[in-house]
Backbone as ProteinMPNN parsed JSONL, in Angstrom:
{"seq_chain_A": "XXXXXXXXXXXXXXXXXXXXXXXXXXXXXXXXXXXXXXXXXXXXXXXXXXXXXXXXXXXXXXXXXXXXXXXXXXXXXXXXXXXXXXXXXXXXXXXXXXXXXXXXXXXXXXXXXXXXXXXXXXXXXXXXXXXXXXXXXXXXXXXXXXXXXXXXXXXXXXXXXXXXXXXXXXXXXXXXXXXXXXX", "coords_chain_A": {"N_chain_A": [[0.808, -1.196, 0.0], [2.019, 1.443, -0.376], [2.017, 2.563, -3.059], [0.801, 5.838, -3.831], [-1.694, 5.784, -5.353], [-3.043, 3.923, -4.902], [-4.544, 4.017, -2.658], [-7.397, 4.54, -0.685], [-10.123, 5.857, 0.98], [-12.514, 4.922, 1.955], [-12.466, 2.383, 1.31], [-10.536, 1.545, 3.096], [-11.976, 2.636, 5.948], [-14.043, 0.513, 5.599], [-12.759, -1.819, 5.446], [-11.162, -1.622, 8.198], [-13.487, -1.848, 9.558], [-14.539, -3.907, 9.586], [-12.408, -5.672, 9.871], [-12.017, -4.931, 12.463], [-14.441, -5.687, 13.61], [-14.134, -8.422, 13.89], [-11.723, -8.719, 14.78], [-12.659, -8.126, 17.463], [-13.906, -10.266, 18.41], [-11.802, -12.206, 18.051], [-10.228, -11.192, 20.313], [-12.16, -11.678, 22.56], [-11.751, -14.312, 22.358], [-9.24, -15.145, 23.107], [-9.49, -13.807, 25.638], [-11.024, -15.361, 27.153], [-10.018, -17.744, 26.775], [-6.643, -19.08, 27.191], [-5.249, -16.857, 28.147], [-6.525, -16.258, 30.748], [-5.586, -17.68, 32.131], [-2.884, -16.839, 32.505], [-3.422, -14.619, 33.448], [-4.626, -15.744, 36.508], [-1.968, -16.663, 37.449], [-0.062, -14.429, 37.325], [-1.33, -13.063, 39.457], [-0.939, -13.191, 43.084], [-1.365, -15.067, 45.777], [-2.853, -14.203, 48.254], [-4.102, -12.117, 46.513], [-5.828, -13.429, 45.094], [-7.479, -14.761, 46.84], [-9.036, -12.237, 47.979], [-10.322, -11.533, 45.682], [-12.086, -14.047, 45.572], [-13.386, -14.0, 47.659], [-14.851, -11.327, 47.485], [-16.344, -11.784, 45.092], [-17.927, -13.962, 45.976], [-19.409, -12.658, 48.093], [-20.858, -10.954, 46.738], [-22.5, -13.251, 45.005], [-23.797, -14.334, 47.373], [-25.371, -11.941, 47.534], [-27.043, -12.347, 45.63], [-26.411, -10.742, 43.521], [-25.544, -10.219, 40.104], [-22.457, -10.038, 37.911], [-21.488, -7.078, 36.67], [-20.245, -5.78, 33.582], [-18.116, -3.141, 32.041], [-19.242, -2.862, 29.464], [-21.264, -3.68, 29.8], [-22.503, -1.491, 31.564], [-22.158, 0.438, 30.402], [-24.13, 0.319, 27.815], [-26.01, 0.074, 29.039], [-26.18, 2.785, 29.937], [-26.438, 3.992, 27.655], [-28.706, 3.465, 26.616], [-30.554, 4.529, 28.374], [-29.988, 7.46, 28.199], [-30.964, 7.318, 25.344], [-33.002, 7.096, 25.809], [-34.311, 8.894, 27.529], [-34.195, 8.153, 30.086], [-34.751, 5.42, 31.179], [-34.003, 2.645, 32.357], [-31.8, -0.775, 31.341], [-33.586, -3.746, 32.15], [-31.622, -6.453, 33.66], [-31.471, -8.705, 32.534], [-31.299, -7.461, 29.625], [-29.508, -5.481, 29.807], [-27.334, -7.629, 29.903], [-27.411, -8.98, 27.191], [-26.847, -6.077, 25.73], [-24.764, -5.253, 26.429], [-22.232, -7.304, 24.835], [-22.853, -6.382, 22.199], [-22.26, -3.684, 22.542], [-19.44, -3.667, 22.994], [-18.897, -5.273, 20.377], [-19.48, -2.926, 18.795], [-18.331, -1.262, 19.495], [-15.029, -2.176, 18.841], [-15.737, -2.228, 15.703], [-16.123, 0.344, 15.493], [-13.521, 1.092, 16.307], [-12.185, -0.113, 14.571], [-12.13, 0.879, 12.284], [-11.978, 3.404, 12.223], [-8.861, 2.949, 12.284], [-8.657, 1.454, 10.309], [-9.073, 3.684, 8.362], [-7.215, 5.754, 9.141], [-4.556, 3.673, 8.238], [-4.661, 3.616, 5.963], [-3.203, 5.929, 4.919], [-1.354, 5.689, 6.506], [2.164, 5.098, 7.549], [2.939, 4.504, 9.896], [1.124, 4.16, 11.251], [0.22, 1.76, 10.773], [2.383, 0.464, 11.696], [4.335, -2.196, 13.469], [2.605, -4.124, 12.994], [0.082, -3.452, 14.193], [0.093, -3.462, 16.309], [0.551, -1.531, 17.833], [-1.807, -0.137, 17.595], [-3.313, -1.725, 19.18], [-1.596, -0.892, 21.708], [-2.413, 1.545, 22.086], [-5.196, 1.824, 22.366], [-5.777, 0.103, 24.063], [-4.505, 1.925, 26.264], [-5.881, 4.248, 25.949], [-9.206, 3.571, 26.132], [-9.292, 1.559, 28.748], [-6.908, 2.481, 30.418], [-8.239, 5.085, 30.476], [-10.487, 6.532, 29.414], [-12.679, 4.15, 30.311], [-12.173, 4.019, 33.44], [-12.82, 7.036, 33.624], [-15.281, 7.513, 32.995], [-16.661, 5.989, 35.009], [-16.86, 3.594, 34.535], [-16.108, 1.798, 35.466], [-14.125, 0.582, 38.37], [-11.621, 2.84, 40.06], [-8.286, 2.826, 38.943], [-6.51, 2.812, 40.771], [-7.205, 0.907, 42.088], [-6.554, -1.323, 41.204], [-4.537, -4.079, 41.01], [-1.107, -3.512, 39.774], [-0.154, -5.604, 37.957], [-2.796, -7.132, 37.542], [-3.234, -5.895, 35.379], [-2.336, -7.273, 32.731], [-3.346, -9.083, 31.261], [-5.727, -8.279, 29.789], [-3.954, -5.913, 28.372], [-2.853, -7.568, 27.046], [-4.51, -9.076, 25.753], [-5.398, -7.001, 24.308], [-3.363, -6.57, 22.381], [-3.662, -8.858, 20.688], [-6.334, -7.956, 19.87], [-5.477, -5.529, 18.334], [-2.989, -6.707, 16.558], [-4.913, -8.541, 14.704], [-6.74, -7.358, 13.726], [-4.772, -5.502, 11.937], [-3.995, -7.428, 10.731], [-5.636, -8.879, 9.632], [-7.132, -6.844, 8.47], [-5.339, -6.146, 6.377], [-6.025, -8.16, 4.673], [-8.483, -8.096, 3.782], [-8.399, -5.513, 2.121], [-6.586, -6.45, 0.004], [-8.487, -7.71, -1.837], [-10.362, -5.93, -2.477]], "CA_chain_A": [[0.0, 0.0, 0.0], [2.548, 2.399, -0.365], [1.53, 3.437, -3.978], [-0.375, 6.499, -3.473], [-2.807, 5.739, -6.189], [-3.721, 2.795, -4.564], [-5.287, 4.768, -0.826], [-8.858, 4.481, -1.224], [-10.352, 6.147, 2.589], [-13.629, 4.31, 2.282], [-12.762, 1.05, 1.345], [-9.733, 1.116, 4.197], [-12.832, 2.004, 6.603], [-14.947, -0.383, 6.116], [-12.026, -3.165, 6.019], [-10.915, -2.041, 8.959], [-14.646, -2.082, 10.562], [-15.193, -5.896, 9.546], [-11.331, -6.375, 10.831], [-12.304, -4.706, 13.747], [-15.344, -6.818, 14.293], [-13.821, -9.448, 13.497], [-10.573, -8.923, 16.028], [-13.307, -8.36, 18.724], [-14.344, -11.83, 18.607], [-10.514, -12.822, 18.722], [-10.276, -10.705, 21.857], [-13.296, -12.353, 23.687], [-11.618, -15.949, 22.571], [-8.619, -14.724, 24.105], [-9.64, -13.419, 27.284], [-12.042, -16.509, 27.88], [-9.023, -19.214, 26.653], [-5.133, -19.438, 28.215], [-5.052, -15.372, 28.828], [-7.194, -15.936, 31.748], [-4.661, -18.463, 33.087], [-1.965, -15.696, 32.621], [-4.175, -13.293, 35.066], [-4.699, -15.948, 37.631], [-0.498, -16.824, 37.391], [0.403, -13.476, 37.898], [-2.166, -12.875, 40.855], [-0.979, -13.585, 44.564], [-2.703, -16.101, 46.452], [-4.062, -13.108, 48.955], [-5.125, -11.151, 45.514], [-7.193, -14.294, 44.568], [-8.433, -15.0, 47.97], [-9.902, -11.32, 48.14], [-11.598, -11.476, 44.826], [-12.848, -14.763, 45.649], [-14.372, -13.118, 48.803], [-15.448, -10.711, 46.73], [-16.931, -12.574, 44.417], [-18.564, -14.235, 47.286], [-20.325, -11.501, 48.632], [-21.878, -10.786, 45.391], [-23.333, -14.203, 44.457], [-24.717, -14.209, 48.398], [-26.096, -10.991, 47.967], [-27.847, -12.34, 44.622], [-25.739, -9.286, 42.267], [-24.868, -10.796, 38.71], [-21.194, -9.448, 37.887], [-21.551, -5.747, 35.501], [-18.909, -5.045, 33.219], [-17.822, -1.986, 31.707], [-19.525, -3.05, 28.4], [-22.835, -3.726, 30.304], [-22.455, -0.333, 32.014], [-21.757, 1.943, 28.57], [-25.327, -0.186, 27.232], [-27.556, 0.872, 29.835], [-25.82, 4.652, 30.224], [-26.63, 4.457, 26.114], [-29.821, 3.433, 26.623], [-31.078, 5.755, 29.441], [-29.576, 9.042, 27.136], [-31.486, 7.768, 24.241], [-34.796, 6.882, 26.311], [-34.87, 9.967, 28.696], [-33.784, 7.759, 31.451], [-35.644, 4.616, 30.856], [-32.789, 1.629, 32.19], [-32.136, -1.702, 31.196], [-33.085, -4.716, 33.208], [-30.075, -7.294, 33.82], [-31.137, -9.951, 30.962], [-31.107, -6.513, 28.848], [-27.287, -5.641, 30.08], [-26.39, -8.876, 29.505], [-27.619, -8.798, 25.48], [-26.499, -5.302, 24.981], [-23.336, -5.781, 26.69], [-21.228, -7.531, 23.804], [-23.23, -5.335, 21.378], [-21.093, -2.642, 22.618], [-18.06, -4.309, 22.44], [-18.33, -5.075, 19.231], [-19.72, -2.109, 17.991], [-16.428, -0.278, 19.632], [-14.601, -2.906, 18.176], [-15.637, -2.225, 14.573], [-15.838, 1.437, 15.25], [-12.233, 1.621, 16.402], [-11.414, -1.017, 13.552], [-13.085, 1.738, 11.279], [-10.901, 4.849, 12.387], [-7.545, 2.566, 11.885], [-8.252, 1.315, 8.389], [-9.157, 4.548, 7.512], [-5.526, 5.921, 9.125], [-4.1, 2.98, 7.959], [-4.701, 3.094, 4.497], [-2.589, 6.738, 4.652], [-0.047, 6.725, 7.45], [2.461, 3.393, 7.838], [3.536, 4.622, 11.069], [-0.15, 3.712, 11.919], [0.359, -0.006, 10.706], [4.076, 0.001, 12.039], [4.292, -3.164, 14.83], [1.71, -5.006, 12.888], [-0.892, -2.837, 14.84], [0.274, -3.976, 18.304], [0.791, -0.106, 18.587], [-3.194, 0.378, 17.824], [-3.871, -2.052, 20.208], [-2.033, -0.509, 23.015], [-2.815, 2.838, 22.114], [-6.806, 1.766, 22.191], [-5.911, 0.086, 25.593], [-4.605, 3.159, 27.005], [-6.913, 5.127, 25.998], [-10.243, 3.311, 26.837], [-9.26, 0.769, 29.532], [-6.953, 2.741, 31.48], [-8.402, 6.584, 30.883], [-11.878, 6.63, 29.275], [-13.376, 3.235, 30.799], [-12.152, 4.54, 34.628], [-13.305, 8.526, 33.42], [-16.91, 7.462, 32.791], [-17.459, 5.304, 36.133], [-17.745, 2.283, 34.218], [-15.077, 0.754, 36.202], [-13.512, 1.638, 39.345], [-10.647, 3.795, 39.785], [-6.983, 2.162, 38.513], [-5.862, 2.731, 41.433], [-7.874, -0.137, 42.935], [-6.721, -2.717, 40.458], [-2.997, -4.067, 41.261], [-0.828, -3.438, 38.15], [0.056, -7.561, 37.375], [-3.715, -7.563, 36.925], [-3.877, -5.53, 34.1], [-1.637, -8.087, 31.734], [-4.209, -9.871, 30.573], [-6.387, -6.837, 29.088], [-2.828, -5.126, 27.86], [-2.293, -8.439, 26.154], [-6.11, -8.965, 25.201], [-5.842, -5.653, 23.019], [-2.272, -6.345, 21.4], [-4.391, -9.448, 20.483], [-7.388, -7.497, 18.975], [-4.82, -4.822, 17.319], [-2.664, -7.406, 15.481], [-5.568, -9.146, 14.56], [-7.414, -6.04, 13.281], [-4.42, -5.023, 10.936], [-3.556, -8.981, 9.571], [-7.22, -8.82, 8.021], [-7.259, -5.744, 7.384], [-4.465, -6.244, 4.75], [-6.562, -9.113, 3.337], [-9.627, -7.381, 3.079], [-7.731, -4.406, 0.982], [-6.268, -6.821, -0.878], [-9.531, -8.273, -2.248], [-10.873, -4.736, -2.223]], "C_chain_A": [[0.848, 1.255, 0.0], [2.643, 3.052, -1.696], [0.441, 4.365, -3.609], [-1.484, 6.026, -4.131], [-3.702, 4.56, -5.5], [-4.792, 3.097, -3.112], [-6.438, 5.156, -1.467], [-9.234, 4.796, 0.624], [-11.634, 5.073, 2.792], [-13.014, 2.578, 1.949], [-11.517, 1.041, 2.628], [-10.905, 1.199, 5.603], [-13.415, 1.187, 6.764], [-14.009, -1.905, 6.072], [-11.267, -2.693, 7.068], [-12.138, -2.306, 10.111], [-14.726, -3.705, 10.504], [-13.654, -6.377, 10.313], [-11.56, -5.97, 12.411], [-13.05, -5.614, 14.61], [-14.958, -8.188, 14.824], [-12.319, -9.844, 14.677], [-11.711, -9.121, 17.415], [-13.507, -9.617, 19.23], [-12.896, -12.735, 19.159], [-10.162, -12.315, 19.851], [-10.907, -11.288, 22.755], [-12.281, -13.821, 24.037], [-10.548, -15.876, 23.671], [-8.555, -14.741, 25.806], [-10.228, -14.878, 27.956], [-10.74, -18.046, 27.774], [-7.609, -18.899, 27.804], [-4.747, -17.943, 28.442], [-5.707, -15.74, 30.121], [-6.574, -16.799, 32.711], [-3.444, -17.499, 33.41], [-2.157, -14.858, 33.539], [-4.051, -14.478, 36.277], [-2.894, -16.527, 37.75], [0.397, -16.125, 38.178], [-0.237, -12.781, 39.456], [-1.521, -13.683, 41.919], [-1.999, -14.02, 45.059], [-3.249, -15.13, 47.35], [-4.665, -12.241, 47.715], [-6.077, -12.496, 45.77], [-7.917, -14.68, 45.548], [-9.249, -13.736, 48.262], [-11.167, -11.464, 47.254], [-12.212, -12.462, 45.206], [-13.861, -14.197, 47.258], [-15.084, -12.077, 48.4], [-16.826, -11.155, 46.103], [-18.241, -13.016, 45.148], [-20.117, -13.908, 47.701], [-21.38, -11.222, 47.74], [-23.058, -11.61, 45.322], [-23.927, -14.138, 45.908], [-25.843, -13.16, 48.329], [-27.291, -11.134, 46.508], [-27.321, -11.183, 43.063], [-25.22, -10.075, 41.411], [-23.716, -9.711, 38.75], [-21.712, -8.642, 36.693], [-20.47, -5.67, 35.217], [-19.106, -3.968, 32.465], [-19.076, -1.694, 30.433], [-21.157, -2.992, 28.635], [-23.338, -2.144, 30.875], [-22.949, 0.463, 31.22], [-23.064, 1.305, 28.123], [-26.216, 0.653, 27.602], [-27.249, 2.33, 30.118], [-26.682, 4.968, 28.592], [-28.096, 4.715, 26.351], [-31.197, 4.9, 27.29], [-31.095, 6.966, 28.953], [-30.767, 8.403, 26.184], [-33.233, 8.178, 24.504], [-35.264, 7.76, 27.193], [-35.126, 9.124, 29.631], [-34.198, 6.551, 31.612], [-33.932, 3.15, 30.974], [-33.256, 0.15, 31.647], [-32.066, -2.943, 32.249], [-31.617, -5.601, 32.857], [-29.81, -8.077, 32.85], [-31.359, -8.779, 29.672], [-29.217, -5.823, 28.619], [-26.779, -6.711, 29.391], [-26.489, -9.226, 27.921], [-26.669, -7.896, 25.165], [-25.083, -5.289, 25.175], [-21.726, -5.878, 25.538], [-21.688, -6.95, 22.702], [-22.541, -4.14, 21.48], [-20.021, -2.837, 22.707], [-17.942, -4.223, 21.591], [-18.888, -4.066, 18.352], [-18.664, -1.404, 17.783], [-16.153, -0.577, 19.041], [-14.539, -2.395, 16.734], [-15.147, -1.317, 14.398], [-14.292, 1.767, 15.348], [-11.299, 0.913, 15.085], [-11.377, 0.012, 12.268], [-11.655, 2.828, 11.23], [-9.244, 4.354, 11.825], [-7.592, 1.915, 10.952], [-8.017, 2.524, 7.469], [-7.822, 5.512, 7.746], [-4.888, 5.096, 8.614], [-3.844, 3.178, 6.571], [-3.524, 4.583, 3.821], [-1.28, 6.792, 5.403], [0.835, 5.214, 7.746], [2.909, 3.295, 9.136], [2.406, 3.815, 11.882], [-0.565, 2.301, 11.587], [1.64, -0.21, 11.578], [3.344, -1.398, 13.369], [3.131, -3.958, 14.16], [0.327, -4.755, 13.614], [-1.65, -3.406, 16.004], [0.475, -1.976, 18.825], [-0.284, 0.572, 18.978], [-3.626, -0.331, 18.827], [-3.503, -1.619, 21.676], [-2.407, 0.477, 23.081], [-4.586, 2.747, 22.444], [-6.761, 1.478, 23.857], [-5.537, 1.04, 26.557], [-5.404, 4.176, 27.008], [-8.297, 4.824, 26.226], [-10.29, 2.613, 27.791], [-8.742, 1.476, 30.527], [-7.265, 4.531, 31.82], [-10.072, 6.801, 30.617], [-13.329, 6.007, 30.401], [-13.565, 4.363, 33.074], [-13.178, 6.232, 35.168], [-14.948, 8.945, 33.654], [-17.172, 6.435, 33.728], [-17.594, 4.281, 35.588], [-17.323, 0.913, 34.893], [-14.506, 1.433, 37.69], [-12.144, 2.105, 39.254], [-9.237, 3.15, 39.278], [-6.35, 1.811, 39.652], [-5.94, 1.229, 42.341], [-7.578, -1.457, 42.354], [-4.637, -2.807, 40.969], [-2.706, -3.753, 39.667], [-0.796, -4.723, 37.376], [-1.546, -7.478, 36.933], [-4.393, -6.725, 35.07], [-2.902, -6.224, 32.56], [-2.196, -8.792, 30.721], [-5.073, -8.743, 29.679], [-5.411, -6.659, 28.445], [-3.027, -6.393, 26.645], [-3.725, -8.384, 25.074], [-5.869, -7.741, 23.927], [-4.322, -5.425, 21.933], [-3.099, -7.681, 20.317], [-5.342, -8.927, 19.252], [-6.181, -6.471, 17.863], [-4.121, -5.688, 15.681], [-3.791, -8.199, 14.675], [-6.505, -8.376, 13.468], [-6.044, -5.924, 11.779], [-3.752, -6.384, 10.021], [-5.134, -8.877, 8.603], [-7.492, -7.804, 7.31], [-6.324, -5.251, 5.825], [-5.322, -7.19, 4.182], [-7.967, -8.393, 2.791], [-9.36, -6.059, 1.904], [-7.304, -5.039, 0.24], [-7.199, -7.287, -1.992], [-10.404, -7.086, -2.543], [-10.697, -3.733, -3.415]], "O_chain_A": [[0.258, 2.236, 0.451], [3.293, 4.098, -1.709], [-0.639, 3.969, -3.17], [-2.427, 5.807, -3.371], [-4.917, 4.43, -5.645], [-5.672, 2.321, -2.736], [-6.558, 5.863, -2.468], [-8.705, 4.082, 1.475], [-11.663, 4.422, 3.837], [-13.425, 1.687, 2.692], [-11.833, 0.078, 3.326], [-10.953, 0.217, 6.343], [-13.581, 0.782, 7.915], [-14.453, -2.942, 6.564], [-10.283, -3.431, 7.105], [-11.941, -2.796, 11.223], [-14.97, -4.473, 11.435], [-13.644, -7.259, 11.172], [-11.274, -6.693, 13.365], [-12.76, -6.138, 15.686], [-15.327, -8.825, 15.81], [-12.034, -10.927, 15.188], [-11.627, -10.053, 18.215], [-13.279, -9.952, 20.392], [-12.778, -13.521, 20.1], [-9.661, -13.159, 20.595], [-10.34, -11.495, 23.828], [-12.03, -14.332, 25.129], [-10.698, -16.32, 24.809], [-7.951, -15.323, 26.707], [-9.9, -15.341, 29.048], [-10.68, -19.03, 28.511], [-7.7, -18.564, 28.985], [-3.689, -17.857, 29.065], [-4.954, -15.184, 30.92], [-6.871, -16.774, 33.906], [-3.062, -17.416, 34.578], [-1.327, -14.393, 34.319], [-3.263, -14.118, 37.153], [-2.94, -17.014, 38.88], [1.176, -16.462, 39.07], [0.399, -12.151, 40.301], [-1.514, -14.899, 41.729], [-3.172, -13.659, 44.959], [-4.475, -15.173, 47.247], [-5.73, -11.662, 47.931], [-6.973, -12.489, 46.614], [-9.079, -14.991, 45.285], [-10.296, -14.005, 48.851], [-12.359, -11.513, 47.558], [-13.372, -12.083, 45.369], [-15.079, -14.221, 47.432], [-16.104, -11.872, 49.058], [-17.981, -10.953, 46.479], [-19.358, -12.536, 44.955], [-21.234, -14.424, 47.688], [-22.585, -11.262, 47.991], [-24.218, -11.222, 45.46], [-25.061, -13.708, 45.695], [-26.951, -13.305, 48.845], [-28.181, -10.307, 46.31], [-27.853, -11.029, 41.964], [-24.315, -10.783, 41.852], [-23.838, -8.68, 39.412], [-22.29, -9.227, 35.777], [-19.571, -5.522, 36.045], [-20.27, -3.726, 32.145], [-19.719, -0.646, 30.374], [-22.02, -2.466, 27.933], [-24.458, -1.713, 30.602], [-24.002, 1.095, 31.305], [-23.567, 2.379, 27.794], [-26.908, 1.515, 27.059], [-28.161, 3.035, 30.548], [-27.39, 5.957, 28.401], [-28.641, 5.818, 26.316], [-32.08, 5.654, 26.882], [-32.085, 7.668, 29.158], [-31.762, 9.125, 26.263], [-34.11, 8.875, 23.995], [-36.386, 7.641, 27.685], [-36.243, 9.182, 30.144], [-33.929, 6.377, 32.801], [-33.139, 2.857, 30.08], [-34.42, -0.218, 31.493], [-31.106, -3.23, 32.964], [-30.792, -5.366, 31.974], [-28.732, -8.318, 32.307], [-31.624, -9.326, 28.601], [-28.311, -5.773, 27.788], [-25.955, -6.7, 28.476], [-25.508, -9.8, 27.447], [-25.695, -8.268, 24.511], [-24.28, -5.311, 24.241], [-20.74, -5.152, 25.407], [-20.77, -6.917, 21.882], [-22.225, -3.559, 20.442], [-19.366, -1.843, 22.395], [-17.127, -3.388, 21.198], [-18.808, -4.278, 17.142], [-18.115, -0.996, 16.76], [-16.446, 0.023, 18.006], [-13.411, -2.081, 16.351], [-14.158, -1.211, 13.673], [-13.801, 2.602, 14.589], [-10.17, 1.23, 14.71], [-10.575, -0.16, 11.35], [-10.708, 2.926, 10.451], [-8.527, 5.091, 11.149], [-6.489, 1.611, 10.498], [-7.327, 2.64, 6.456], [-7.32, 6.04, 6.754], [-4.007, 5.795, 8.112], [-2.754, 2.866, 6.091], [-3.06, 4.534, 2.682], [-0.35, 7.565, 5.173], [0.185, 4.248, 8.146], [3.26, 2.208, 9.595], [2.601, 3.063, 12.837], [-1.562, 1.766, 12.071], [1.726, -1.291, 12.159], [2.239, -1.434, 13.91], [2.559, -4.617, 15.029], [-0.504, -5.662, 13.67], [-2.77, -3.662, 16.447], [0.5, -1.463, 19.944], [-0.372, 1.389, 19.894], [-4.404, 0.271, 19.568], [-4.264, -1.713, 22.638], [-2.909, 0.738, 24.174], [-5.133, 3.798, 22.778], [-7.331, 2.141, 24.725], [-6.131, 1.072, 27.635], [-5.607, 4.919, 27.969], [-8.894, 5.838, 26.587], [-11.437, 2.671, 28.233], [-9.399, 1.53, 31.567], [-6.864, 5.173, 32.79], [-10.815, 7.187, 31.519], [-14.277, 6.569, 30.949], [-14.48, 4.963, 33.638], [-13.799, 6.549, 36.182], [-15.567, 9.904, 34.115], [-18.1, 5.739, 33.315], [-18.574, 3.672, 36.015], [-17.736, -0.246, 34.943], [-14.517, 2.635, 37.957], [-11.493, 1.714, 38.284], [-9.93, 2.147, 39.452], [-5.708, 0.765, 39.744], [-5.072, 0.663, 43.006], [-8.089, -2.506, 42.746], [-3.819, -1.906, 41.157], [-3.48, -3.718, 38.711], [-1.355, -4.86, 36.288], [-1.659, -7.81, 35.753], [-5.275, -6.875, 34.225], [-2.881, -5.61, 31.493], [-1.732, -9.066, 29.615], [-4.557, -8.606, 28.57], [-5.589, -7.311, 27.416], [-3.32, -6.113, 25.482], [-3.868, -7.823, 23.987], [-6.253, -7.852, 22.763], [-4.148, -4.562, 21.073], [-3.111, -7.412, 19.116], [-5.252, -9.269, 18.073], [-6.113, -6.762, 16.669], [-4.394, -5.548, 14.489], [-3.254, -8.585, 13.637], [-6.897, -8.935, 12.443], [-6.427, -6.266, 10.66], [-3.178, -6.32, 8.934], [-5.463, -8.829, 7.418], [-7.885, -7.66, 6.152], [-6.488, -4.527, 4.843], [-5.409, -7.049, 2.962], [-8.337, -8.232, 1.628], [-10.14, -5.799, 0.987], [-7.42, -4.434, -0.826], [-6.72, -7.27, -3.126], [-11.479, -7.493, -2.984], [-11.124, -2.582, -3.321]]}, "name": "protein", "num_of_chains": 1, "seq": "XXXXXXXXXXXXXXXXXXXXXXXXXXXXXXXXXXXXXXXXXXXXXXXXXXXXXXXXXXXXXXXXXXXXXXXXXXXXXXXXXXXXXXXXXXXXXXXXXXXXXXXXXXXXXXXXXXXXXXXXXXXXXXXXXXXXXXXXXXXXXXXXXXXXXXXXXXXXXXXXXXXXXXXXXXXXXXXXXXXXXXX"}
């Protein structure tokens, strides 16, 4: 892609929205496969004995676990509906609906840099993925309450996420060369 003639802005958006989508899903597998052995590895047996007390507390008290993704749904929702929330088996739908909407959307913005700047592929777009994780995991996500503060998380636990989104990045700009190529 380094013939100019060849930089097309719309078709690099929308291959990097379907790579986007399309990394999201490799992110989830990720997090849910041998990343999530990596988090409990690096965790101290008093970290994992808190959360599991944690944890605990929760399922006693009847509270299904909210994540960030479930959060940003029902905040969406409430803005569009003049306040109107969603119940829990509503969270739990819209949830990965906002994942991978991010997902595409951020897949979107870096095809469409991509297709002009190589600095913005450089690293195989392990650079978009940590740049995405610094900027919504540890400044946006915390900014908008959807999570609690950073301070509250040890640092070892954020390895798995960090990794999780070098994951979705490379993943994002390997298809997104095939989809331009076919394009």
């Amino acid at each position: 892609m380094s013939d100019q003639k060849n930089h097309h802005l719309l078709r690099g958006i929308l291959a990097g929205a379907g790579a986007g989508l399309a990394a999201s899903w490799a992110m989830n597998i990720f997090m849910a496969g041998p990343g999530t052995k990596l988090h409990e590895v690096l965790e101290t047996q008093d970290e994992q004995r808190q959360e599991r007390e944690r944890e605990q507390l929760r399922q006693d008290r009847g509270e299904p676990q909210i994540d960030a993704t479930m959060k940003a749904a029902d905040s969406l929702t409430a803005a569009a509906t003049g306040g109107q929330h969603l119940s829990m088996e509503g969270k739990q739908k819209a949830g990965p609906l906002v994942h991978y909407g991010f997902g595409a959307l951020m897949g979107a913005l870096y095809g469409g840099l991509a297709e002009y700047s190589g600095a913005v592929r450089a690293g195989l777009g392990t650079g978009f993925g940590t740049a995405l994780f610094a900027g919504a995991d540890l400044i946006a996500v915390p900014a908008f309450r959807l999570s609690p503060p950073l301070k509250e998380f040890p640092l070892k636990s954020l390895a798995t996420p960090f990794t999780a989104h070098l994951v979705y990045g490379a993943t994002t700009e390997v298809l997104r060369r095939a989809l331009r190529a076919v394009m």
